[in-house]
C-alpha angles and dihedrals in degrees: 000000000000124000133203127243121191098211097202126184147161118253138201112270116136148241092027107010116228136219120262125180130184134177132261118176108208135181123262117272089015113107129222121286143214116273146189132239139183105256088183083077096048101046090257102112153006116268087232082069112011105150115124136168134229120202123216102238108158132003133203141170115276105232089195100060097027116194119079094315119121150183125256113206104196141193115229116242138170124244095258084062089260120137114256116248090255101045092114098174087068093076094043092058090059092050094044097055099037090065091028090127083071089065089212114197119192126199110194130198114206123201120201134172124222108225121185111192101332103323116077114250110288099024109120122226109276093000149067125241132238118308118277111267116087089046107078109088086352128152135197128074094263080058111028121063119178101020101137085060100042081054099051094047091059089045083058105045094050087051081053101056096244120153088245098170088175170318145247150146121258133217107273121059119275084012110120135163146228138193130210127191156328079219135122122287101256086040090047093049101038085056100037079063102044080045086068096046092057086049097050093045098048090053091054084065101054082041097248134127129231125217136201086189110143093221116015103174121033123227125057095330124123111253121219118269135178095221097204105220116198161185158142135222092255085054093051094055096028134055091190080057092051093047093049086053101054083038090052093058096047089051124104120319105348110093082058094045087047098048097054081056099045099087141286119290091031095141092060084057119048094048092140093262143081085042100316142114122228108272089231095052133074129219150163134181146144115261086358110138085174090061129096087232125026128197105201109238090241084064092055090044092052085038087231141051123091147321122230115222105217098190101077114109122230083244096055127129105248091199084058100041089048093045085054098048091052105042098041092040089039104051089043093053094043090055082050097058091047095052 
């Protein structure tokens, strides 16, 4: 008996990278190799030298195919065993294990737009659709667009063995959220990813189209953002810890540092309103969904727990957004406990 597994990866295309996939059919009790891709394809190499390699990091079942088959989700090397260039999770792995004693946990939401032909899912030909307002956690088919795959993509991550914590509508028609995690930053980010895919995937077969795009549609409409919830083990004991935190990624240069970083099309988003705070101004504050950082106002009433970074695009990478938190907040945490 023979067996399925999905390879996926994330390629080269700038400036936001996109998700590829391709098939290896492999006997039954052997894992999953290493193998080899053209790079020249992905933006990852020259055709006068196009071999990569993809690396075999995490693996889960696939829900689609059923069986024993599985996805692979891969880091991207060069043939002399080197990271590519836009393997993104190897320098997250440094970072990660480098402030491991934190014990850092992530919980991610990501925002994501239906878009069927060219106009997201709801809005009508030639025309917009109703203010925002009645659509976030709606229900009701004058509301809700996209359910049934919504549905069926949660049906999907949890087969598949993904921290999916859960699900709900946003505020602008055929715009819908997920969240991944508490889990550590390289699992939060290898299923944040294969989460995605699966998105991506189950839209295929209701032939639509899923976007990451920050703001999908112009005009006074929310655009789609990854807030970035975290914490350490210190944080979650402490509420001084929680507040340096905040504190750390409002300091010199790194908010900055982290909104370059943040996606592409941050600007539209963070405008100061729908939400948001400016891009260029830093913020934190408790309850305050117009702030860069909020701390939820249950974190302020225990006096410990985790802060939630509101600048992250939906199309951020979640190895890159991560890699910044831990090592910002880390290193400012560490330096705490040393004074």
């Amino acid at each position: 008996m023979r067996y399925k597994a999905e390879y996926i990866w994330i390629d080269g295309t700038r400036p936001t990278a996109k998700l590829r996939s391709k098939t290896k059919i492999l006997t039954d009790g052997a894992e999953p190799p290493i193998w080899g891709f053209d790079g020249s394809s992905t933006n990852q190499a020259q055709g006068h030298a196009s071999d990569r390699v993809l690396k075999p990091v995490a693996s889960f079942p696939d829900p689609i195919r059923g069986g024993r088959d599985v996805l692979v989700m891969c880091e991207v090397y060069n043939t002399d065993d080197t990271p590519h260039e836009s393997n993104t999770r190897a320098a997250l792995r440094e970072v990660a294990d480098k402030h491991a004693s934190q014990e850092s946990l992530f919980g991610i939401e990501q925002e994501y737009t239906f878009f069927q032909g060219s106009r997201p899912l709801g809005f009508p030909d030639g025309g917009y659709p109703a203010p925002q307002g009645g659509y976030y956690c709606g229900v009701g088919a004058d509301e809700i667009c996209g359910r049934p795959v919504v549905e069926k993509h949660l049906e999907y991550c949890l087969a598949a063995g993904l921290a999916i914590s859960g699900i709900n509508a946003e505020v602008m028609p055929g715009q819908w959220e997920f969240q991944v995690g508490p889990l550590g930053p390289l699992d939060v980010a290898d299923q944040l990813w294969v989460a995605r895919w699966l998105l991506y995937r189950t839209a295929e077969d209701f032939g639509l189209s899923a976007t990451l795009d920050p703001k999908p549609a112009k005009g006074d409409w929310n655009g789609a953002g990854a807030h970035t919830n975290f914490s350490t083990k210190r944080m979650r004991e402490n509420y001084d810890a929680v507040i340096e935190a905040a504190e750390a990624l409002g300091r010199d240069d790194k908010p900055m540092e982290h909104i370059k970083s943040y996606g592409m099309g941050v600007e539209a988003r963070l405008t100061g309103a729908h939400e948001t705070a400016p891009w260029n101004e830093y913020s934190y504050g408790v309850s305050n969904r117009g702030a860069s950082v909020r701390i939820p106002w249950q974190v302020e009433a225990e006096k410990k727990g985790y802060i939630e970074d509101r600048r992250p695009n939906a199309n951020v990478d979640p190895y890159v957004v991560t890699r910044l938190i831990v090592d910002t907040c880390g290193r400012a945490l560490e330096k705490a406990d040393l004074a």
